[in-house]
C-alpha positions in Angstrom: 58.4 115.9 136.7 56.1 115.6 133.9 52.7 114.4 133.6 52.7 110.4 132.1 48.6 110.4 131.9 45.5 112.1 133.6 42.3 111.4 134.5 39.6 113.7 135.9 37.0 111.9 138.4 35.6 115.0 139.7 35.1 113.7 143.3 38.2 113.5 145.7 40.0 110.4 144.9 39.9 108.1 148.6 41.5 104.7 147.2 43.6 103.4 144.2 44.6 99.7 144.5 45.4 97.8 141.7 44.3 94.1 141.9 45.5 90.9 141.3 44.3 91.1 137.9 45.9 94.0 136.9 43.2 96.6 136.7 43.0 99.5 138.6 40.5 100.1 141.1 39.6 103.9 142.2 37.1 104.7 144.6 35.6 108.7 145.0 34.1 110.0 147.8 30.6 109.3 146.7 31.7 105.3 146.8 31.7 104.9 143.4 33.8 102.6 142.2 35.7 102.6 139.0 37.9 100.1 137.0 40.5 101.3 135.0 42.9 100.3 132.8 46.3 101.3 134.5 48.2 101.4 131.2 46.6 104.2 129.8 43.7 105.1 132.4 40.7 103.8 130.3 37.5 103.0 131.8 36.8 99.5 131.9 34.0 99.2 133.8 32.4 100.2 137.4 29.4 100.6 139.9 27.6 103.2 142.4 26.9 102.2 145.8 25.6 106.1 147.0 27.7 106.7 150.6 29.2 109.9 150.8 32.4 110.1 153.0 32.2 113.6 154.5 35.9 112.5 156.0 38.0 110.3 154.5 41.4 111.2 156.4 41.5 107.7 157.8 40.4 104.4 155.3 37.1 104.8 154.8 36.9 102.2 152.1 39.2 98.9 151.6 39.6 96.5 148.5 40.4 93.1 149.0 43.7 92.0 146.8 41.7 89.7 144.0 39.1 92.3 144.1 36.0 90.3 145.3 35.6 92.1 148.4 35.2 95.6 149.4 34.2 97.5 152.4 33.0 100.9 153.6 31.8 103.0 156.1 28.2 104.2 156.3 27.8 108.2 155.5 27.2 108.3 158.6 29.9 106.3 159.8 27.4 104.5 162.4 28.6 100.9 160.9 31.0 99.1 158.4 29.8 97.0 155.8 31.6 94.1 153.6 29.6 93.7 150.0 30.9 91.2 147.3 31.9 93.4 144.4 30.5 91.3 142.1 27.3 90.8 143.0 27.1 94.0 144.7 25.0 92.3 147.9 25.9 92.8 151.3 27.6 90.2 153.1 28.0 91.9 156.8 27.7 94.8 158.3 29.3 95.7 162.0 27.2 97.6 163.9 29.1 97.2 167.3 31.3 99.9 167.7 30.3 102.0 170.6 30.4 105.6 168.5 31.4 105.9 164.9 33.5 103.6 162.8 37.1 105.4 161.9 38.6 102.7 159.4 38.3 99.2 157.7 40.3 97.1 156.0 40.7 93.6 154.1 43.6 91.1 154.6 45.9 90.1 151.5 44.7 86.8 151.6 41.1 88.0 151.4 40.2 86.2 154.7 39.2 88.8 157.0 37.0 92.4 157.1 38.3 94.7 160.0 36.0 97.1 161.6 37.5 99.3 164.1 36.3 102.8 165.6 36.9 105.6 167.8 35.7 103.4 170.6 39.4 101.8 169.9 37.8 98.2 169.1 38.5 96.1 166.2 36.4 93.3 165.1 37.5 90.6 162.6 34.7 89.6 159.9 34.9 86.3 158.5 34.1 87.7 154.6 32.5 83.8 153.6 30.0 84.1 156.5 30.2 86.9 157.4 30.0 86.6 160.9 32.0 87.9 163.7 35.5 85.6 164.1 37.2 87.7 166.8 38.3 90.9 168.1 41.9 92.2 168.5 43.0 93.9 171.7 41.2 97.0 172.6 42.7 100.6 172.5 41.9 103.6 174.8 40.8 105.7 172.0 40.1 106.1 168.3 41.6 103.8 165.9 43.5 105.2 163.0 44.7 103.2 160.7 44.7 99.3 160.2 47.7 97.8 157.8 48.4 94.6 157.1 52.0 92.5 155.6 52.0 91.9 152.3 52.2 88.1 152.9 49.1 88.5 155.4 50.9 87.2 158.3 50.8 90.2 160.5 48.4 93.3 161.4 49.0 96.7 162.8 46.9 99.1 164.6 47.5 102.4 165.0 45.7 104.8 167.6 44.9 108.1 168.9 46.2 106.7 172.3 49.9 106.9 170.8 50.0 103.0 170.4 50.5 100.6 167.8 49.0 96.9 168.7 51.0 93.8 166.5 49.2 90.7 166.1 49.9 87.7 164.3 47.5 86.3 161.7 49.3 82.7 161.7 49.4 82.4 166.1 46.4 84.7 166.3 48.0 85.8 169.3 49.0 89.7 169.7 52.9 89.7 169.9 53.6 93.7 170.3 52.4 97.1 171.7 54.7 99.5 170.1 55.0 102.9 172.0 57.5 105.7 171.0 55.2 108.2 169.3 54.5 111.6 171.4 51.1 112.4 169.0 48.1 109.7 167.9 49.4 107.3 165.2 47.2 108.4 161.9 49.4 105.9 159.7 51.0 102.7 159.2 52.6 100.1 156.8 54.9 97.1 156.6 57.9 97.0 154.1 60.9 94.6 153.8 59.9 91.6 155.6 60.5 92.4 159.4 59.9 95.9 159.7 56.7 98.6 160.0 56.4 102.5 159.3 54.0 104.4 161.6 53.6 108.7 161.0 51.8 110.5 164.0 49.6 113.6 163.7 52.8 115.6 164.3 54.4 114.1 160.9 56.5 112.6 163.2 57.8 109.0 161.4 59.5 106.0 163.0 60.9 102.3 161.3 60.1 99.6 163.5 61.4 95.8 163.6 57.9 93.9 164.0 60.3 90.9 166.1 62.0 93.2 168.5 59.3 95.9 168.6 62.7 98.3 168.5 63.3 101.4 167.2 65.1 101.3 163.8 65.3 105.1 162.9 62.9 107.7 162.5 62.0 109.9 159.1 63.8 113.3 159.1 61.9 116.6 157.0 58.1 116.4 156.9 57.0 119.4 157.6 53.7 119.0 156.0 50.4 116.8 157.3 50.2 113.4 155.4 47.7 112.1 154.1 48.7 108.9 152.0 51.7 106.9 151.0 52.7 104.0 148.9 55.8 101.8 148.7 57.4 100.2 145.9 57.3 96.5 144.8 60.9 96.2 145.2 60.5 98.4 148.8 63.1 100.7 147.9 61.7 104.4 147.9 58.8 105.5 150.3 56.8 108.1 148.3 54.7 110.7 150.9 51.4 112.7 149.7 50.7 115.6 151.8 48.2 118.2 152.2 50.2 120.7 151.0 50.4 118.5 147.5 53.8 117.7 147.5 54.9 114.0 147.3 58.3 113.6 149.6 60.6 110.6 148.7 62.7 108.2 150.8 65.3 106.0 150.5 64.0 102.8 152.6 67.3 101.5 153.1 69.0 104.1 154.3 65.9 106.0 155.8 67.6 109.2 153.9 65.2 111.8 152.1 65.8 111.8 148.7 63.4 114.6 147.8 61.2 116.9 149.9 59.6 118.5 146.5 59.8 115.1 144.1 56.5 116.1 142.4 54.2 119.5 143.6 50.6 119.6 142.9 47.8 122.5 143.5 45.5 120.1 145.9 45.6 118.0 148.6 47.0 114.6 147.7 44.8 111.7 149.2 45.7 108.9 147.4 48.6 106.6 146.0 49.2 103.7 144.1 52.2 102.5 142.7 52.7 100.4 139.2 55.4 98.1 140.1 55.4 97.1 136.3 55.7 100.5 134.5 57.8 102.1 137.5 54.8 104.4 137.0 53.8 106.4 140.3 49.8 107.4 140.6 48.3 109.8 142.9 44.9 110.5 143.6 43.8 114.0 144.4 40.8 116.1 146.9 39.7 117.6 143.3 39.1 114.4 141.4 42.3 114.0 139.5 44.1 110.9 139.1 47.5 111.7 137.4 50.3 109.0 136.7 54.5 109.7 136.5 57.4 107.6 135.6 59.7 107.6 138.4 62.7 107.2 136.5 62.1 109.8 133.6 64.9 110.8 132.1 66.6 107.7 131.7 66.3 108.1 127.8 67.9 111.6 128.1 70.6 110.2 130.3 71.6 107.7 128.1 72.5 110.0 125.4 74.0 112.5 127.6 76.6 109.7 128.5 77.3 108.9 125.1 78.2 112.5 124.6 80.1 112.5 128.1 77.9 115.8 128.6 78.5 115.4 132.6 77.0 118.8 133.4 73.9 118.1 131.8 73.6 114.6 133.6 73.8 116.5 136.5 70.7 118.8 135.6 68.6 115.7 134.7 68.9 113.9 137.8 68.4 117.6 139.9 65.5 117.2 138.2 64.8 113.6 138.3 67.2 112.4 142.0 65.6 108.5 141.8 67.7 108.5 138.2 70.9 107.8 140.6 69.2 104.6 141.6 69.7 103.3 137.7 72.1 101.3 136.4 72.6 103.7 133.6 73.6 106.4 136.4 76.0 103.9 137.7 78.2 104.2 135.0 78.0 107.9 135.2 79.4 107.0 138.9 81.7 104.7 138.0 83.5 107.0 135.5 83.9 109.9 138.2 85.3 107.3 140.7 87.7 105.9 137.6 88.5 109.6 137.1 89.2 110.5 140.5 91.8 107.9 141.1 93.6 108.9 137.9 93.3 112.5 138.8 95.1 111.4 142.3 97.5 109.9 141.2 98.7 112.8 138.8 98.3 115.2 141.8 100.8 113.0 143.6 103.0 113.0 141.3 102.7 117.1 140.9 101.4 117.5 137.7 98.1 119.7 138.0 97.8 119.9 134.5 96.9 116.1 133.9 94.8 116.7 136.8 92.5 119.2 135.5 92.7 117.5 132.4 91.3 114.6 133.9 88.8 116.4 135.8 87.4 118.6 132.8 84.5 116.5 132.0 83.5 117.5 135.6 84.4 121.1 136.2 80.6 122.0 135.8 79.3 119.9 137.9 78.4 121.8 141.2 78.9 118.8 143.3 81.9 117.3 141.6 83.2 121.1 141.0 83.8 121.5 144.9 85.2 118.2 145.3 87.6 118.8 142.7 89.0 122.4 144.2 89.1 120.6 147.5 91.1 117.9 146.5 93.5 120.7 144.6 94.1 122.5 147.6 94.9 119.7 149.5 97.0 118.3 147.1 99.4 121.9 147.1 101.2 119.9 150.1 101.8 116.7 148.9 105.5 117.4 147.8 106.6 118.7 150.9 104.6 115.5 152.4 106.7 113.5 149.7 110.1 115.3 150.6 109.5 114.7 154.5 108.8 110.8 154.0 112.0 110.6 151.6 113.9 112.4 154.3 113.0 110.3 156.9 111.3 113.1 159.1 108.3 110.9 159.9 107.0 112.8 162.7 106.6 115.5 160.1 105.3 113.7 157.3 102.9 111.9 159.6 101.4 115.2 160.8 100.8 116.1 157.3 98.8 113.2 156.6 96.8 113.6 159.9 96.0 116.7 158.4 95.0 116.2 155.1 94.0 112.2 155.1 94.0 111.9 151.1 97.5 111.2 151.0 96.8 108.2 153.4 95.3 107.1 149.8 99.1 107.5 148.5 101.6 104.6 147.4 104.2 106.8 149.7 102.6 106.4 153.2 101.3 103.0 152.3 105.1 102.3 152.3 105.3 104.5 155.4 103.1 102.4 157.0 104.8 99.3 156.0 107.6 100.1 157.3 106.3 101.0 160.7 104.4 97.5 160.4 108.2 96.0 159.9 109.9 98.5 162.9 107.1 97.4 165.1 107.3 93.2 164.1 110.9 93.7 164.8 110.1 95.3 167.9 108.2 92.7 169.6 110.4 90.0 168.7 113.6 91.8 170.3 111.5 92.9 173.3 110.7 88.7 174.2 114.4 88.6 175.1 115.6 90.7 178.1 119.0 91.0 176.0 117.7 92.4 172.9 114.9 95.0 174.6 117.2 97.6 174.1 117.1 97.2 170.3 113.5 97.4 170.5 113.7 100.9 172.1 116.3 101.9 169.1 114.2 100.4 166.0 111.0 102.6 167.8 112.6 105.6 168.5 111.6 107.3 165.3 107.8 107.3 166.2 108.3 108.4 169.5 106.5 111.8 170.0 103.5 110.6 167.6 100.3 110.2 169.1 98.7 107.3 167.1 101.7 105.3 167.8 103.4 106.8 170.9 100.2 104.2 172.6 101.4 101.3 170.8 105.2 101.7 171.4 104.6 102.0 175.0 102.2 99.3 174.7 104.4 96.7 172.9 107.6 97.9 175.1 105.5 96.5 178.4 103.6 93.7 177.8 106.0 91.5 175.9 104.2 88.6 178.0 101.1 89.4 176.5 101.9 89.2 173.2 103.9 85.9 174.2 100.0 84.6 175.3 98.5 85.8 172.2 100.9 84.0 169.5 100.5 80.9 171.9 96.4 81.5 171.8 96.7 81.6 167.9 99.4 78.5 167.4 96.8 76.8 170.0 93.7 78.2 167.8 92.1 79.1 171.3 90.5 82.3 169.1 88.1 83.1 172.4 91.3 83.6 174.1 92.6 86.0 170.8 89.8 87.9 170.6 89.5 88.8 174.8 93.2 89.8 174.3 92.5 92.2 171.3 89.8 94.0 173.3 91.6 94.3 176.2 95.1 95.5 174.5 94.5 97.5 171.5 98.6 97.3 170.4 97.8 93.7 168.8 95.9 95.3 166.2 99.5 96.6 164.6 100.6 92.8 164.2 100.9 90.8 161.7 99.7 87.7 163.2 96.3 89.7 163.7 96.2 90.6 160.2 96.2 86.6 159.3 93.6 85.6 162.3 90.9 88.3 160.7 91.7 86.7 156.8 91.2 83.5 158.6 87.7 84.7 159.9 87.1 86.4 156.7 87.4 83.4 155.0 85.3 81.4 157.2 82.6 83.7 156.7 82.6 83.3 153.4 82.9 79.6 153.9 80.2 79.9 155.9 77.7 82.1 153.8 78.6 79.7 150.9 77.9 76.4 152.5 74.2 78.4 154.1 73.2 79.5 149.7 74.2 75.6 149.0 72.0 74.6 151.7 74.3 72.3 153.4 73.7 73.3 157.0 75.2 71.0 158.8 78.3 72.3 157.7 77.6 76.1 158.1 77.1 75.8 161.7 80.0 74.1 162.0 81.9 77.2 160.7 79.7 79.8 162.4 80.4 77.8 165.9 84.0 78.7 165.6 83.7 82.2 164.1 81.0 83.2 167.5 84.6 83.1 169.4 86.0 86.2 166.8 84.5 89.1 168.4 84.2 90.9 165.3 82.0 88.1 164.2 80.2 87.2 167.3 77.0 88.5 167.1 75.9 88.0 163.7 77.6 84.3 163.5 75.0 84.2 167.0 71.9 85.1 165.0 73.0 82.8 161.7 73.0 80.1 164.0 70.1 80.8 166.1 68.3 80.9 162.4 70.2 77.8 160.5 69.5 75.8 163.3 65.9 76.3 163.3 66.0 75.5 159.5 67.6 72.7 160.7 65.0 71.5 163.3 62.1 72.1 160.6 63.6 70.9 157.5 64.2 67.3 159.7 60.4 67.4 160.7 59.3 68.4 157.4 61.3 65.1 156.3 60.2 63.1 158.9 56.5 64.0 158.6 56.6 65.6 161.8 53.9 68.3 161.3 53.9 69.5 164.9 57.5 70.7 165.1 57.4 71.8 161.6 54.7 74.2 162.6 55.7 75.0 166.2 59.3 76.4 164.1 57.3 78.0 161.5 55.4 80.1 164.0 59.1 81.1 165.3 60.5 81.7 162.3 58.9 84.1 159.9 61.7 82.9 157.0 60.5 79.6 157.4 57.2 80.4 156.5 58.5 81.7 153.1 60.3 78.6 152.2 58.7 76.0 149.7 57.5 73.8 152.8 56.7 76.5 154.8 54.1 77.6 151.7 53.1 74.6 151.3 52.3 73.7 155.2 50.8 77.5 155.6 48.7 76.5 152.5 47.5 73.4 154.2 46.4 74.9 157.2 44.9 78.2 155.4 42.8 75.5 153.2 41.8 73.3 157.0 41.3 76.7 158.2 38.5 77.8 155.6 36.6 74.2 156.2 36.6 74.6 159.9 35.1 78.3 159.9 32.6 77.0 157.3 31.8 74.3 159.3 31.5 77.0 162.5 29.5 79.6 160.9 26.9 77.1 161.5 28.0 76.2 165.2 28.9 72.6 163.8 31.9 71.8 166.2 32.2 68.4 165.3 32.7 69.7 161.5 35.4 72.1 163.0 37.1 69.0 164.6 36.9 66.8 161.5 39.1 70.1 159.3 41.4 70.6 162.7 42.1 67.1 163.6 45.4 67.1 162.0 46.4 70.3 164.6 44.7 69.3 168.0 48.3 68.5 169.4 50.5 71.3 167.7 51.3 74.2 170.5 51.4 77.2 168.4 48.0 76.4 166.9 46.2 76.2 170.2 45.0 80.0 170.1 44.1 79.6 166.7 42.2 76.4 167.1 40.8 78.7 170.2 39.4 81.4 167.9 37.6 79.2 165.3 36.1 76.6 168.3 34.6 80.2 170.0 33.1 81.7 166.5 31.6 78.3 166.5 30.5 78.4 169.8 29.2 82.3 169.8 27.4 80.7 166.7 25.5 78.5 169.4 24.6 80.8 171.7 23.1 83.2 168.9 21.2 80.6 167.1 19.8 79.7 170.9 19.3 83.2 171.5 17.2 83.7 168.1 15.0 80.7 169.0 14.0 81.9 172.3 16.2 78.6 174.0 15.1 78.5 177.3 17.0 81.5 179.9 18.6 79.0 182.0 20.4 77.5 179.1 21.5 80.1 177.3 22.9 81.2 181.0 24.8 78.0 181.3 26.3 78.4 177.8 27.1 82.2 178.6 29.4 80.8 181.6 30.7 78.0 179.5 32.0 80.4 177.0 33.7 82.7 179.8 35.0 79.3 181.7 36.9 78.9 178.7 37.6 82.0 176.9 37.2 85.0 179.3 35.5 88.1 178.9 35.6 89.1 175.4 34.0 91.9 173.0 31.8 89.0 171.5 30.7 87.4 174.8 29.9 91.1 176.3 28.3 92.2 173.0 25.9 89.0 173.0 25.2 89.2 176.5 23.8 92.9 176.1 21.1 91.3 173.7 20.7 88.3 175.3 19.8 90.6 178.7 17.3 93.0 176.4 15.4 89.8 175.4 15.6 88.1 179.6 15.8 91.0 181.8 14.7 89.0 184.5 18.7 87.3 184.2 20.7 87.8 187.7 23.7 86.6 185.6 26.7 89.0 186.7 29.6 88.6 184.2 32.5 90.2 186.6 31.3 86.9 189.2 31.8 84.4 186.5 35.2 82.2 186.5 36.8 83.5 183.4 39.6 81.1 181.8 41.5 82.7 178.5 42.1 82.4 174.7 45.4 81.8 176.0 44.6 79.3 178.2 42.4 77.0 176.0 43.4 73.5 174.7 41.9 70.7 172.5 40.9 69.1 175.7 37.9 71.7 176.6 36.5 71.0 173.4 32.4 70.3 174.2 30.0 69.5 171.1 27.5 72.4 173.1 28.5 75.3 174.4 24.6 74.9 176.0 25.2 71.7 177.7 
């Protein structure tokens, strides 16, 4: 791969993001931030802040999306701090964490600054105020890594404890604790709506579903540490930057390597950044380069190398180049080889070799088409005798040869094998309903006797004539539960005709189905999908379109009928419904009520949170939510108190209020450290205190004092 552009920062490169507005944003390990022009890696424009990152392994440094926000680690990685970029002031700094800091990061929507350390705590900065919101469940040793979804729904942790913790931004409620690693988890990512990528320190690399919390598959072939990664816009290839300076890529969909040597360089890679609109791949190095490549070069090349039918040399290119086979351009290269092929069979079939190889000429110097090619040409050297057996009615024979080399199963001359076993077999059954026409049955099957793929059927057919008697009356009655137990249990049905029309039937109401689900008519897709959950073939995933159409339904009727409660209670079920128009617009809604009620708590105002989250005080799935933002206005409370020297004993009482109703948490244990430095005289004992739960909390607790 060749070099697009290059840039030399000097310092190791430790983030590359490229913002909302376009720019790209590089930060070395002497925090200096740069902003560059991605197009041709001019300097626009930039700032110092001074902290040098001795290790920067794990995220030492984090960019929010629309690139106000940014946060870092202390050189001494004693505390995290959150700065506005423009401005350059501090807006918070987390001094909590019982040991160092190990990682930070800032949500897509730009909402929240995560602090978490080798304590294993994470705590959630509000980035207006600055102040403390909440903390995400605690892990038993250092935190590694902290991703987020790209629609900023979900966050992952990933720890030294082997553990992954899921927790949903929308329910602020955790909703997984993912364990199948057998080494810490150093890094993690979402990708394609529903599922998360997690690498331990043994290179070790699983897929996830985020719903199910179940395995998916796991990465085969890294065999070196890694240290960054980046994904795609479209989430198609996964692109790995190791120590070793190799990038490794992956197809995402099939979880296949593509490349273990896609691009080497001489240092340590510990960067990435990907330009989803120049297809441009940029990597960040430990000795200050940043270097960008087109991920598809080549194309150009290709192009003319089609023209020119110059197979061999396409083949060279994309050795070179493998993401070129994801282009349409190769496609056509692909396209003619599978055109080719068929012709090429055909000749072969019909014994002349030479058309064959004529065919196949534009090929013969392709490696990987070379082999297939010789293969299919040795295979082929049969194929009269195959021919001769068929036409001589020797079927045992001719069916052994084509159980030995399955290409001529490809052939006009054992499709019309096969149809006439379909025709013996049809004839068969009928005869062997009637006690005086069995015999015939035995006579019109005696030709396949002795083969093993039908010998089963024969006997099959020969003994269970009632059976099939119950099936055709299943399928007149269109009892297609009844069918489809039948099939499983007696495997001979497969063979009949009538089965062959009830799978076109459900074929056909699938498509029915998928076509009345894109036309949005609902009503009428889970009509169809009711029936087709009886076709085992169709059962599960007609199970899972209906579980999802008729939530759609259930929301799309309360969106209608203004019923805001439902419509919410379904979009925290339903992560699809979130990405429809009304689910954007309700998730806008309560993002925007959200904002005024933290505003309105950073300054312990609760009847100011009550005025923005009136609208929710009766919605289920916001009640942990509406929990988090009443106790940051609370904790607001008790500080302020604490700040003006509020008498002991109330400050006590408002300590026990807050555990009545939220439990023990990092902010109520935190505060109550300070709060017992300033009155050591205090007999309060946490552990003694009735503790309710985030969980636990409804609108009805709601006091305007936490002191009272």
């Amino acid at each position: 791969m060749e070099i697009l552009l290059s840039k030399s920062i000097a310092k190791p490169v430790i983030l590359m993001k490229i913002l909302q507005n376009g720019e790209l944003v590089i930060v070395d390990a002497e925090t200096t931030v740069r902003y560059f022009n991605k197009e041709n890696l001019e300097l626009q424009s930039g700032f110092k802040v001074g902290i040098k990152h001795k290790r920067y392994k794990t995220a030492v440094v984090a960019f929010a999306n629309n690139g106000e926000y940014f946060a870092t680690l202390t050189s001494d990685a004693k505390e995290s701090r959150l700065f506005n970029a423009a401005t350059k002031k501090m807006i918070a700094k987390v001094e909590r964490h019982q040991g160092e800091v190990s990682c930070v990061g800032i949500d897509p929507l730009a909402r929240y600054m995560f602090s978490c350390g080798d304590d294993g705590k994470t705590f959630a900065i509000d980035v207006q105020s600055g102040k403390l919101v909440f903390t995400l469940p605690p892990h038993a040793d250092t935190i590694n890594d902290v991703t987020f979804s790209r629609n900023g729904n979900w966050v992952a942790i990933g720890s030294y404890d082997r553990k992954i913790t899921l927790f949903s931004l929308v329910t602020m409620t955790p909703k997984n604790k993912l364990r199948a690693h057998s080494a810490p988890v150093m890094h993690l990512t979402f990708f394609q709506k529903n599922k998360l990528l997690s690498i331990d320190k043994n290179s070790s690399a699983i897929i996830w579903n985020i719903y199910s919390g179940k395995v998916l598959g796991r990465l085969e072939g890294i065999h070196d540490e890694v240290n960054s990664f980046v994904i795609d816009k479209d989430e198609q290839f996964l692109f790995l930057g190791t120590q070793l300076g190799y990038v490794i890529v992956y197809d995402l969909d099939t979880y296949e390597q593509i490349a273990s040597k896609y691009i080497k360089i001489t240092s340590p890679i510990t960067s990435m950044e990907f330009d989803d609109e120049n297809n441009h791949l940029i990597i960040g190095t430990q000795d200050g380069f940043v270097i960008c490549y087109d991920i598809y070069e080549g194309t150009e090349t290709l192009k003319d190398l089609l023209k020119e039918k110059e197979f061999a040399m396409v083949q060279k290119i994309v050795d070179i180049n493998p993401l070129l086979v994801y282009t349409q351009i190769y496609s056509l290269v692909t396209n003619f080889w599978e055109n080719s092929l068929q012709k090429a069979k055909i000749a072969l079939q019909k014994g002349d070799k030479e058309k064959a190889m004529l065919i196949f000429g534009q090929f013969k110097h392709m490696p990987s088409k070379n082999k297939i090619i010789q293969k299919l040409v040795r295979d082929y050297a049969e194929f009269p005798k195959f021919a001769q057996l068929a036409k001589d009615g020797k079927l045992s024979l001719a069916y052994g040869l084509a159980n030995r080399y399955p290409i001529y199963k490809e052939s006009a001359i054992y499709q019309a094998l096969e149809k006439r076993w379909k025709k013996a077999f049809v004839q068969a059954q009928k005869y062997v309903l009637d006690p005086k026409t069995a015999p015939l049955a035995k006579e019109i099957l005696a030709p396949y006797r002795g083969m093993s793929e039908k010998t089963k059927f024969i006997q099959e057919v020969l003994s269970k004539a009632e059976i099939y008697k119950r099936f055709r009356a299943a399928m007149a009655k269109k009892e297609f539960k009844v069918c489809s137990e039948l099939i499983k249990q007696n495997p001979f049905l497969h063979e009949l005709p009538e089965y062959d029309s009830l799978m076109k039937y459900a074929d056909n109401l699938y498509i029915q189905s998928q076509k009345a689900m894109k036309e949005g008519d609902i009503h009428s897709a889970i009509k169809i999908l009711r029936v087709l959950q009886d076709f085992e073939e169709f059962k599960d995933e007609a199970r899972n379109f209906m579980v999802d159409l008729e939530s759609k339904a259930k929301f799309f009727n309360a969106v209608r009928n203004g019923d805001i409660a439902t419509a919410y209670d379904m979009m925290a079920i339903s992560e699809d419904l979130m990405q429809t128009k009304d689910g954007l617009r309700l998730q806008k809604i309560w993002n925007d009520d959200l904002n005024q009620a933290k505003s309105a708590a950073a300054y312990g105002n609760i009847q100011g949170v009550k005025a923005a989250m009136e609208k929710y005080m009766k919605i289920d799935s916001k009640y942990a939510a509406l929990a988090t933002v009443f106790a940051f206005a609370y904790m607001v409370q008790l500080e302020d108190a604490l700040q003006q020297n509020a008498p002991r004993q109330q400050i006590e009482n408002g300590i026990k209020n807050y555990i009545l109703n939220f439990g023990l948490s990092e902010q109520i244990e935190a505060f109550y450290n300070l709060f017992e430095d300033m009155y050591p005289e205090t007999k309060l004992n946490l552990e003694l205190l009735k503790k309710g739960s985030f969980s636990m909390w409804r609108p009805s607790m709601i006091i305007d004092s936490i002191l009272d």
